[in-house]
SELUMDO-258246 format. One record per residue (C-alpha): x, y, z; residue number from 1. Coordinates in nm, 2 decimals, padded with zeros to 4 digits, m for minus. Layout:
residues N
+--------+--------+--------+-------+
!      u !      v !      w ! vexvo !
+--------+--------+--------+-------+
!      X !      Y !      Z !   NUM !
...
+--------+--------+--------+-------+
***
This chain:
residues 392
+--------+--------+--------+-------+
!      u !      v !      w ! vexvo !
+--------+--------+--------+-------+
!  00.52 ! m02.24 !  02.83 !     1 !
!  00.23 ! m02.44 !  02.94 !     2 !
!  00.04 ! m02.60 !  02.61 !     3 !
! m00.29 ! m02.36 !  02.71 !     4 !
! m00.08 ! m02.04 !  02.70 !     5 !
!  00.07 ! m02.11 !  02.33 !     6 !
! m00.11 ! m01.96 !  02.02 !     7 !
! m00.07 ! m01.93 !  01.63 !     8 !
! m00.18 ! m01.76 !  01.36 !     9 !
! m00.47 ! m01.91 !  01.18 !    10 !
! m00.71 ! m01.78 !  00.90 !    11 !
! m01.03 ! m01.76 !  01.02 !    12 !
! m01.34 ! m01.78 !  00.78 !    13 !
! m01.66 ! m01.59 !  00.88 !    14 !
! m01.93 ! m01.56 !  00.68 !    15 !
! m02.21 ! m01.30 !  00.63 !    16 !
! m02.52 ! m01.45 !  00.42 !    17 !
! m02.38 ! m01.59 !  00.10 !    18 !
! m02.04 ! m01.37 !  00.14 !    19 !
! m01.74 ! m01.54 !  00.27 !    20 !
! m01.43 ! m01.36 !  00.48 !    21 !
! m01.14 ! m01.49 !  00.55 !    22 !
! m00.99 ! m01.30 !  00.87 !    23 !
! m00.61 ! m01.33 !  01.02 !    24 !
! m00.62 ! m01.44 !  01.39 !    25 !
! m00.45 ! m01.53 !  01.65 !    26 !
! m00.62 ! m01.84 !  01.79 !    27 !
! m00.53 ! m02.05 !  02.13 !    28 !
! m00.32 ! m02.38 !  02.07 !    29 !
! m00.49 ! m02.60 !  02.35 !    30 !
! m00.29 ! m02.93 !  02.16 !    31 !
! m00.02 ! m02.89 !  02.02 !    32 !
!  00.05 ! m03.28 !  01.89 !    33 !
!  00.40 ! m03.28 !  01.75 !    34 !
!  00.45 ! m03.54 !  01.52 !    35 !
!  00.78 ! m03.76 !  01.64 !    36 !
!  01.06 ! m03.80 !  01.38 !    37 !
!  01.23 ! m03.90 !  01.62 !    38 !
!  01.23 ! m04.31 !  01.64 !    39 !
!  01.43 ! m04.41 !  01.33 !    40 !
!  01.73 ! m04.62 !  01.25 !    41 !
!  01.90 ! m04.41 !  01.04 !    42 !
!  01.98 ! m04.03 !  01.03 !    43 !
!  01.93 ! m03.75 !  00.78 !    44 !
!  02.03 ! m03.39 !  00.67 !    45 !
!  01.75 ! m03.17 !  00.51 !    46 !
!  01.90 ! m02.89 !  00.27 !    47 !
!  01.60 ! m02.65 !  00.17 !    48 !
!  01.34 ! m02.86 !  00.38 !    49 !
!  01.04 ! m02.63 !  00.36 !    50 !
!  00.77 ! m02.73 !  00.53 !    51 !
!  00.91 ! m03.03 !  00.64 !    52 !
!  00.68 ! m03.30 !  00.36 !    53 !
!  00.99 ! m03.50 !  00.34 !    54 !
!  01.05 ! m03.55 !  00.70 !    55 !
!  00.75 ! m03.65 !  00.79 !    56 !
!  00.77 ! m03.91 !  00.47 !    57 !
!  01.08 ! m04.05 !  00.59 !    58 !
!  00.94 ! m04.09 !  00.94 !    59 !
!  00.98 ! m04.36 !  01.12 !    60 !
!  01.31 ! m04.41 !  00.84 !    61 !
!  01.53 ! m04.14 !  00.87 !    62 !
!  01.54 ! m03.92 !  01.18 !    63 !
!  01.65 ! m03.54 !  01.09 !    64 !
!  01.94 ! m03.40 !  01.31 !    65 !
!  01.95 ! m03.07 !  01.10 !    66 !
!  01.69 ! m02.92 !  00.85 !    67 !
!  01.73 ! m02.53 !  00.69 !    68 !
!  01.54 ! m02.35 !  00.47 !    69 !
!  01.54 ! m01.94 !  00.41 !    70 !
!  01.18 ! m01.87 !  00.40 !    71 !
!  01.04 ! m01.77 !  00.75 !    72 !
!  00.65 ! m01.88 !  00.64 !    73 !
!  00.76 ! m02.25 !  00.58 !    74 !
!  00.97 ! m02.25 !  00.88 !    75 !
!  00.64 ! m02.17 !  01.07 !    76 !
!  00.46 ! m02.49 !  00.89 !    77 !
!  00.76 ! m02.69 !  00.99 !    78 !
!  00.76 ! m02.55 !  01.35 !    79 !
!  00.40 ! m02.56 !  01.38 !    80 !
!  00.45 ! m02.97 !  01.29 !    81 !
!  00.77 ! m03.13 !  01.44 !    82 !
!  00.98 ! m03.08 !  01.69 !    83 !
!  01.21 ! m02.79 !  01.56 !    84 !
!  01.51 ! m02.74 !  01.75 !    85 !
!  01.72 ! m02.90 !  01.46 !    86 !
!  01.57 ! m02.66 !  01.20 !    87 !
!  01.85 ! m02.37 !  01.14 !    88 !
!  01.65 ! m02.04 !  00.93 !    89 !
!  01.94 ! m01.90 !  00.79 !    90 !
!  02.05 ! m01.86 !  00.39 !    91 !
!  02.24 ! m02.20 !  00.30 !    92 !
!  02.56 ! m01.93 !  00.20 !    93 !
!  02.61 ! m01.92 !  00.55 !    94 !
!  02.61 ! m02.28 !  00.63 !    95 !
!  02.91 ! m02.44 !  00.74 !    96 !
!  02.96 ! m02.82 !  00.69 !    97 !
!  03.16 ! m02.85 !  01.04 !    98 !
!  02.90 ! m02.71 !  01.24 !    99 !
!  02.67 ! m03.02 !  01.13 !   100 !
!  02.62 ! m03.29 !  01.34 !   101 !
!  02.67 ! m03.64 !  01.17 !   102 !
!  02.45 ! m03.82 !  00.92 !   103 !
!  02.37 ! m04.14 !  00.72 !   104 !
!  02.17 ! m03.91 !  00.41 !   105 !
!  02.22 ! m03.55 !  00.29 !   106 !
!  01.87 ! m03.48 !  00.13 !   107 !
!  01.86 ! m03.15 ! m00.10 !   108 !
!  01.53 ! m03.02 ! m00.28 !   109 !
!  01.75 ! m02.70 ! m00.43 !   110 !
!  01.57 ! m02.43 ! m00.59 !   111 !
!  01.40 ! m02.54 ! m00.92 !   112 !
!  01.33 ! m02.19 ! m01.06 !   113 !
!  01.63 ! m02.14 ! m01.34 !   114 !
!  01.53 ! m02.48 ! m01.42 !   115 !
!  01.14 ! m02.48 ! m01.46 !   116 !
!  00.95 ! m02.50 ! m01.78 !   117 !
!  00.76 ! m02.21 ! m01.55 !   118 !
!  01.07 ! m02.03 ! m01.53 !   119 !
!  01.33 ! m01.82 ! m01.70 !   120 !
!  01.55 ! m02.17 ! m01.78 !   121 !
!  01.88 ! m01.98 ! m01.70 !   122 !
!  02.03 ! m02.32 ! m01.56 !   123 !
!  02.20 ! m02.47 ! m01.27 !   124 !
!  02.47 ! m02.20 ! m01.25 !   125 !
!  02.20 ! m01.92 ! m01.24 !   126 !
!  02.12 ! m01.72 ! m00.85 !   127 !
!  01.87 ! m01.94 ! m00.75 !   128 !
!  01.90 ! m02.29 ! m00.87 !   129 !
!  02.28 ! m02.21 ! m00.86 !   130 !
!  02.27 ! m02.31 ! m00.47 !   131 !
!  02.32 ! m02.63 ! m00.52 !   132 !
!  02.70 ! m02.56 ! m00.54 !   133 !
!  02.65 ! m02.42 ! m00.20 !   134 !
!  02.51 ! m02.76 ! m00.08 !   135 !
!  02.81 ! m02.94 ! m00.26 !   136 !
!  03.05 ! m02.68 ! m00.06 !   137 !
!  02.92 ! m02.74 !  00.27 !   138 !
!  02.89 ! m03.15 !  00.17 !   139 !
!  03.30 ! m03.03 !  00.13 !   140 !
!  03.34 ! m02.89 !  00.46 !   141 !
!  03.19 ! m03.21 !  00.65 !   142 !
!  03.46 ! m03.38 !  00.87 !   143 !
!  03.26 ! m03.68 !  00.79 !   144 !
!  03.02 ! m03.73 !  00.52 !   145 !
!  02.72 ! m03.92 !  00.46 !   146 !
!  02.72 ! m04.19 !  00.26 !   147 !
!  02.40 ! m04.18 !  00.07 !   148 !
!  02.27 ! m03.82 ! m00.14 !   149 !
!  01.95 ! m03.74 ! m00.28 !   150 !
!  01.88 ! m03.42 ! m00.51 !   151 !
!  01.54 ! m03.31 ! m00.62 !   152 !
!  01.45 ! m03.09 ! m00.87 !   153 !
!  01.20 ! m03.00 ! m01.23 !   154 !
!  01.21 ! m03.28 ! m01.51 !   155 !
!  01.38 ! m03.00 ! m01.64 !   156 !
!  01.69 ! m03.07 ! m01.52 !   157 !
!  01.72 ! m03.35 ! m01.72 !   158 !
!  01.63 ! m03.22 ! m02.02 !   159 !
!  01.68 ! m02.77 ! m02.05 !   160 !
!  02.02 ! m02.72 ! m02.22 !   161 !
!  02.05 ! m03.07 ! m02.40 !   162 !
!  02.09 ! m03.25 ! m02.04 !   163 !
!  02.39 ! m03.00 ! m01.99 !   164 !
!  02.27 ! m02.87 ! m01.65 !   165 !
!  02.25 ! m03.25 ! m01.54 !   166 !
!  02.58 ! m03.31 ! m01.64 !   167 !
!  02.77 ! m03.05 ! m01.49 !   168 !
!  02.61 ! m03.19 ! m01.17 !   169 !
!  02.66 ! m03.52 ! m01.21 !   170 !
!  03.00 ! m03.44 ! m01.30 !   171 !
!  03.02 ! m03.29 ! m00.95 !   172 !
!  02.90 ! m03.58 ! m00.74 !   173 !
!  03.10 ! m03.88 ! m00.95 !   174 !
!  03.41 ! m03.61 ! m00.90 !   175 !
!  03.29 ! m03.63 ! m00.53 !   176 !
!  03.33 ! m04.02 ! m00.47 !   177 !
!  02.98 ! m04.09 ! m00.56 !   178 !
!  02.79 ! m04.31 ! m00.82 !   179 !
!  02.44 ! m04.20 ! m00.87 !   180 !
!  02.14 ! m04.23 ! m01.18 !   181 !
!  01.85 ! m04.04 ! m01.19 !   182 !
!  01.47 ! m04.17 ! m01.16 !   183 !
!  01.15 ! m03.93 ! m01.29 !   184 !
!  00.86 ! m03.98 ! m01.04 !   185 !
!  00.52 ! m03.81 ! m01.10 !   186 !
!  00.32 ! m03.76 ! m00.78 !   187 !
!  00.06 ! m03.90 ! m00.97 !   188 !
!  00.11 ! m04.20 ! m00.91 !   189 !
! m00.04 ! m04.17 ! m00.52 !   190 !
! m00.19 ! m03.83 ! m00.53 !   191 !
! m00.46 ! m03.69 ! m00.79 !   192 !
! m00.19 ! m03.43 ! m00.90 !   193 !
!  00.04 ! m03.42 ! m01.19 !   194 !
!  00.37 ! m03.38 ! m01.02 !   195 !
!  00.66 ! m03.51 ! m01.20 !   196 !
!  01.01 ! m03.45 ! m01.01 !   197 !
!  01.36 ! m03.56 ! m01.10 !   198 !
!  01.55 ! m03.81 ! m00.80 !   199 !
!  01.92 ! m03.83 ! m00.81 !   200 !
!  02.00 ! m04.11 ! m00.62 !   201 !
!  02.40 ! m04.12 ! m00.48 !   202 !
!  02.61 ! m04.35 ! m00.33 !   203 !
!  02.92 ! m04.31 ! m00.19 !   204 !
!  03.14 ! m04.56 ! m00.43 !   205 !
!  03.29 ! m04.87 ! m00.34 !   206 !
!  03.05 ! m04.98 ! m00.12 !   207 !
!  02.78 ! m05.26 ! m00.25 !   208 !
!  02.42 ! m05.16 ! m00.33 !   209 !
!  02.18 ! m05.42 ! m00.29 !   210 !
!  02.15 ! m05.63 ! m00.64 !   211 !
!  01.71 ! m05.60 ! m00.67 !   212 !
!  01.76 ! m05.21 ! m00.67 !   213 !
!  02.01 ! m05.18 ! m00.99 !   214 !
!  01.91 ! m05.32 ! m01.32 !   215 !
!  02.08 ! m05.34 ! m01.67 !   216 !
!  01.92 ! m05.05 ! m01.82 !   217 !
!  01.61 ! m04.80 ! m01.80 !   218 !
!  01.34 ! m04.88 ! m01.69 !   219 !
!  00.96 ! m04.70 ! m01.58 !   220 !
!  01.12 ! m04.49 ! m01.40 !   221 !
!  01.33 ! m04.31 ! m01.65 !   222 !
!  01.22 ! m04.09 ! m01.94 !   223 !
!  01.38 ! m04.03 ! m02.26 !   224 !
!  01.60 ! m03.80 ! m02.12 !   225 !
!  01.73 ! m04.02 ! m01.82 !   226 !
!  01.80 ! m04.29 ! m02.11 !   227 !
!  02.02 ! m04.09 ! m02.29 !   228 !
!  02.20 ! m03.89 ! m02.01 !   229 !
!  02.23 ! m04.27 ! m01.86 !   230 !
!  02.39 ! m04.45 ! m02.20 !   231 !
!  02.63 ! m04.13 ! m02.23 !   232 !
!  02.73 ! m04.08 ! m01.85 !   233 !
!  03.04 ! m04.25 ! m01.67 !   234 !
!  02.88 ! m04.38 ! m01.29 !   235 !
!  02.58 ! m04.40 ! m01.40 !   236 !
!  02.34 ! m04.65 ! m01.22 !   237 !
!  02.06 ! m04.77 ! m01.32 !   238 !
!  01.78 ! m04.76 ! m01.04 !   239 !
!  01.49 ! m05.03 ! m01.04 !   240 !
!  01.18 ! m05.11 ! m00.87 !   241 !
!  00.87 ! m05.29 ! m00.89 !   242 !
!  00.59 ! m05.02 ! m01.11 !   243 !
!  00.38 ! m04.93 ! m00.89 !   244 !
! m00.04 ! m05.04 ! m00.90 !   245 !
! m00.29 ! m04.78 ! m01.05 !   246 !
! m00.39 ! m04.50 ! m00.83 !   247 !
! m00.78 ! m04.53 ! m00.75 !   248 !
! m00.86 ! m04.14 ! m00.62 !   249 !
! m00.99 ! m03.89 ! m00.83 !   250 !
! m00.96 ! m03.50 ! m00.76 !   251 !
! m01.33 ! m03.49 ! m00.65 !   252 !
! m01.23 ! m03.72 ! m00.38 !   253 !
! m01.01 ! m03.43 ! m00.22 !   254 !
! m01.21 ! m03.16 ! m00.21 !   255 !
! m01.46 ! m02.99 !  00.03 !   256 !
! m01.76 ! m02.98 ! m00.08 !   257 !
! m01.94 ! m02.70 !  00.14 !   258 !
! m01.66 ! m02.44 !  00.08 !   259 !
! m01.84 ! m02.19 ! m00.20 !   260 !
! m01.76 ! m02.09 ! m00.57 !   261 !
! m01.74 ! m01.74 ! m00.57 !   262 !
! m01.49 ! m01.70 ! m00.94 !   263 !
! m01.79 ! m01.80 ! m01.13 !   264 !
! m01.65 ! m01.47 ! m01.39 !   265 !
! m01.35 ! m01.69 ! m01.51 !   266 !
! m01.59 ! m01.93 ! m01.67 !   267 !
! m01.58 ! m01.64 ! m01.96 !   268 !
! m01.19 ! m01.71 ! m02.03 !   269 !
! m01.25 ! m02.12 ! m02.07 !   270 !
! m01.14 ! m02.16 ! m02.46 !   271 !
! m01.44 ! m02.31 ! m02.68 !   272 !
! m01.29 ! m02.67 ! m02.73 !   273 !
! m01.28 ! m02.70 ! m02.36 !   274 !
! m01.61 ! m02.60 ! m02.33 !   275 !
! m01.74 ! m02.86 ! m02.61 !   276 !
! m01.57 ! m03.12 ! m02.32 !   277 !
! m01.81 ! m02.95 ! m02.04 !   278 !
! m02.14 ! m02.96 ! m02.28 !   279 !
! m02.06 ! m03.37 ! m02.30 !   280 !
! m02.05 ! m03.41 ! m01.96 !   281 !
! m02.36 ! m03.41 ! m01.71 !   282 !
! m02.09 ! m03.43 ! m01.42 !   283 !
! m01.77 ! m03.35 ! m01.43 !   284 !
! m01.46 ! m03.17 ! m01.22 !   285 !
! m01.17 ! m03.01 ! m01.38 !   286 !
! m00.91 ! m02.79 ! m01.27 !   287 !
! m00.70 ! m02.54 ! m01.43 !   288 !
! m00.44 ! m02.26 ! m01.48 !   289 !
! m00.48 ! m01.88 ! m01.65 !   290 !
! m00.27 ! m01.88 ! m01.95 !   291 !
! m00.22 ! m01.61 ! m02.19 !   292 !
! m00.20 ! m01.75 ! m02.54 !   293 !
! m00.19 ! m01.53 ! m02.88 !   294 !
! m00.22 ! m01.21 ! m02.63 !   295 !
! m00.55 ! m01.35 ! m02.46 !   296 !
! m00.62 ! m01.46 ! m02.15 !   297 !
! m00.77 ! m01.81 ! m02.13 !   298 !
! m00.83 ! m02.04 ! m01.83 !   299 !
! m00.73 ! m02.40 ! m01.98 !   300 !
! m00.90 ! m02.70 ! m01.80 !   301 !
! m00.79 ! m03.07 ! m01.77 !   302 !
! m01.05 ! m03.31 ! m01.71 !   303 !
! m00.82 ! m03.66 ! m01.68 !   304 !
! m00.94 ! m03.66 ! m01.26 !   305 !
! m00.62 ! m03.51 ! m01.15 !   306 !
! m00.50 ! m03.16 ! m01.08 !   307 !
! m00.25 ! m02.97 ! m01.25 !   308 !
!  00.13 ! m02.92 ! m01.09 !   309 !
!  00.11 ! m02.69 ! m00.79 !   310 !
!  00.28 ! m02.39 ! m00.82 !   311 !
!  00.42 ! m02.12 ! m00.55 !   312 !
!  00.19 ! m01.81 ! m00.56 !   313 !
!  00.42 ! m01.53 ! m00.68 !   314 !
!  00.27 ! m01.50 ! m01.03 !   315 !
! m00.11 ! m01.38 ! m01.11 !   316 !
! m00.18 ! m01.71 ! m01.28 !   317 !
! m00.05 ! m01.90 ! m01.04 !   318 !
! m00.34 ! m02.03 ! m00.82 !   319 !
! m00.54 ! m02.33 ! m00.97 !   320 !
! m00.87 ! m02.31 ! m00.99 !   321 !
! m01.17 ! m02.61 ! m00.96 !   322 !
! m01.41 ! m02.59 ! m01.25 !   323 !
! m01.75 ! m02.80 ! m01.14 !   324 !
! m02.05 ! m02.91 ! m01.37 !   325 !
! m02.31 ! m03.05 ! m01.14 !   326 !
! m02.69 ! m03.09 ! m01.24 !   327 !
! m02.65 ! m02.89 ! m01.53 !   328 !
! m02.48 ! m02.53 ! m01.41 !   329 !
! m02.10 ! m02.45 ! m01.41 !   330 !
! m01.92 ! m02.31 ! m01.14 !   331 !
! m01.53 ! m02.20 ! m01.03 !   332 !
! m01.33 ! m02.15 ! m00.72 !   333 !
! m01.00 ! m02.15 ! m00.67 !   334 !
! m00.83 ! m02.50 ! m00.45 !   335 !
! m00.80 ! m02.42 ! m00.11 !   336 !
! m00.50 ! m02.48 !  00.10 !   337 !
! m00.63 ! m02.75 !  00.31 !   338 !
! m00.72 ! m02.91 ! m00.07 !   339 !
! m00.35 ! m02.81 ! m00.22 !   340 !
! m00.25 ! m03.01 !  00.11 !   341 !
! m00.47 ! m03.38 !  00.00 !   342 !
! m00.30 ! m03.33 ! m00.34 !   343 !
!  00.10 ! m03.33 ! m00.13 !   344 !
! m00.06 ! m03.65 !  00.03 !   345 !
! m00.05 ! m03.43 !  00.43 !   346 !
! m00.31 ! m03.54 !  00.61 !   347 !
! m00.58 ! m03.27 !  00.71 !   348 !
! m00.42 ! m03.28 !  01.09 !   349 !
! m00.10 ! m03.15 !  00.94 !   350 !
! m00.13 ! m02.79 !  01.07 !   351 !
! m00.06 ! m02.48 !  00.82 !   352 !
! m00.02 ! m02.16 !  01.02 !   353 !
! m00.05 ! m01.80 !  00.84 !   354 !
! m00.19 ! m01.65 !  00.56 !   355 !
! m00.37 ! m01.82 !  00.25 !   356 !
! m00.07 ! m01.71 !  00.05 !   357 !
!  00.18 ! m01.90 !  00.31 !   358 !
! m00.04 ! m02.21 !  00.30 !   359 !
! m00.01 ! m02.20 ! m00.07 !   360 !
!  00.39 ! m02.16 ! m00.06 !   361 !
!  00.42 ! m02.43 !  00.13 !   362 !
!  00.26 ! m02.67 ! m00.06 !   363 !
!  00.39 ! m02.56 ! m00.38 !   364 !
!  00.74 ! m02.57 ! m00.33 !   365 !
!  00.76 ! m02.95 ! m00.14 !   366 !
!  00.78 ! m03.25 ! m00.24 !   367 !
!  00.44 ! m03.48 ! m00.21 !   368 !
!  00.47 ! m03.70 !  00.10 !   369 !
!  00.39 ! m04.06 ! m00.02 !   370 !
!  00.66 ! m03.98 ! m00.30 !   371 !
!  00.92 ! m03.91 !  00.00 !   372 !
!  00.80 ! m04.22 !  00.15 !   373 !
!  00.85 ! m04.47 ! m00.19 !   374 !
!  01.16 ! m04.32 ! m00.21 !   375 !
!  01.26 ! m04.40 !  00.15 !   376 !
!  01.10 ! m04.81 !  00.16 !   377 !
!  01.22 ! m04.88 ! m00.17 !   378 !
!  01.56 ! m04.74 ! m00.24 !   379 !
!  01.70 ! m04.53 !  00.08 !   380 !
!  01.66 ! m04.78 !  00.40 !   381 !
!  01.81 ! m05.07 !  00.16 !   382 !
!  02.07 ! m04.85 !  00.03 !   383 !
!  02.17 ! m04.75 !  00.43 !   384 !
!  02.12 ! m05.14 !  00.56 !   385 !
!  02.40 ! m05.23 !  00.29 !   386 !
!  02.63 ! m04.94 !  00.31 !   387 !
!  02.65 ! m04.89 !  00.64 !   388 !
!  02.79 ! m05.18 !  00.83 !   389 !
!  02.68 ! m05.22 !  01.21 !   390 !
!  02.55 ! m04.84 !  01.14 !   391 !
!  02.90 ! m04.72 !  01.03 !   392 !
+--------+--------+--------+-------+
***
């Protein structure tokens, strides 16, 4: 099909007077620009890719041969992006390890649900955040395995149960051949959002990991949590790197400034002492999250310059909104997509097909790009260049 006869789905905003509309519509695709993930040294395995964030963080490091995911609406962000004959939409239950081709890294961002503060906390062994046993069984199947692992989930995998979920899958991955340790990174630390995600790092054992990449104990990449799982756990290792500088952005430099407030009536449900904040401030942007506390419905602001965790949009208080006091008055929207995108670190030529909803979805279930990307320059490339001899 000739690039001038493809089209997707895009929302549309028209606009009558002050009111604004946001239509459904299928628009032309005169260029499609794929972005290449093609040109990399190494090779990778996405379980539960999404929307592809990681991918296209690893780029240029880790080329993926096969990518899954069950949820058609991040399939068409991925799609819309890469190249996507190596993406397979099917439920991971019906995955089988030798129907894979080959890889240096098996990358799995399982379901975080039965492990979220946000959640029920039913644990590792419940429906959803239960398939990571389903990765492990088709990691099982593989002819050949790779050599390196990495698992992403909540803090709260670390911490729900007294560290029990943790160690039950630790216990599955040293019982596998592997050492690994776990690291806490907050997206924070590139993007203006508070995004703090657990890394299990996993090497296949007996071959050497570089010695600047391992240290004697925790360090600012473990919390309280990590330090005691690490001191009691057998194949623990301790990763390392260099802290990272102070990020400069601020949550006002992500967002659009011509796209209109139009939830000016949750301003009512801001509690009092987060109002005395806003009556200090002649300027000032904020963001926040509905929560109902004591049986009432308040809208709870932080003002620190960085958004709140992004969340999926299943829930009614699940959107985040932007709280603005310019020149005196007070207004409220809600983030936009293209917005919720700046905060995963995409840039705004990353494309995100479908409805406002999908766009949402997307962004709240991946991991933040530049996070994927640390990950891959500081640990992953060094960890393949040593295990891998003459790209074993």
């Amino acid at each position: 099909m000739a690039l001038s006869e493809c089209w997707i789905l895009l929302p549309v905003v028209q606009k009558r007077g002050r009111e604004e509309f946001v239509l459904q519509t299928y628009l032309p695709l005169l260029e499609k620009e794929i972005i290449d993930l093609s040109s990399a040294p190494w090779t990778m395995h996405e379980f539960f890719a999404g929307s592809g964030l990681v991918a296209y963080g690893l780029k240029g490091m880790f080329t993926p041969v096969w990518a899954n995911d069950i949820s058609p609406q991040k399939a068409s962000v991925y799609e819309a992006n890469f190249e996507s004959e190596h993406f397979s939409l099917k439920d991971i239950k019906s995955v089988r390890g030798t129907d894979l081709p080959y890889a240096h890294l098996s990358w799995a961002s399982f379901p975080c649900q039965d492990l979220s503060l946000a959640g029920t906390i039913c644990g590792i062994e419940a429906c959803r955040s239960g398939l990571v046993w389903e990765w492990l069984r088709v990691l099982d199947e593989m002819p050949l395995k790779p050599r390196i692992l990495l698992v992403e989930n909540v803090s709260g995998l670390l911490s729900a149960d007294k560290g029990n979920n943790y160690k039950k899958l630790h216990s599955a991955l040293t019982g596998r051949g592997f050492v690994c340790g776990a690291i806490i990174l907050d997206a924070s630390h590139f993007v203006p959002q508070s995004r703090p995600r657990v890394f299990i790092i996993a090497v296949e054992r007996g071959y050497c990991i570089p010695k600047q990449l391992v240290g004697s104990g925790p360090c600012w990449l473990h919390n309280k949590a990590a330090i005691d799982l690490g001191k009691s756990l057998p194949d623990w290792i301790w990763w390392h790197t260099d802290v990272l500088p102070k990020r400069l952005s601020r949550i006002e430099d992500i967002i659009d400034t011509d796209i209109p407030f139009d939830k000016d009536d949750v301003l009512r449900l801001i509690p009092m002492r987060h109002r005395e904040i806003l009556e200090k401030h002649e300027t000032i942007y904020a963001t926040g999250y509905r929560r109902t506390r004591q049986g009432q419905q308040q809208l709870e602001l932080r003002f620190d310059g960085i958004a709140g965790c992004l969340r999926t949009p299943e829930g009614g208080s699940s959107k985040q909104f932007l709280v603005v006091k310019k020149e005196g008055e007070i207004h409220a929207r809600l983030l936009s997509v293209r917005e919720t995108a700046r905060l995963m670190g995409a840039p705004d030529s990353f494309r995100l097909p479908g409805s406002t909803n999908d766009g949402y979805k997307a962004m709240g279930d991946a991991v933040a790009l530049p996070v994927a990307r640390f990950l891959g320059e500081k640990f992953l490339v060094r960890i393949a260049e040593a295990v891998y001899d003459e790209r074993g």
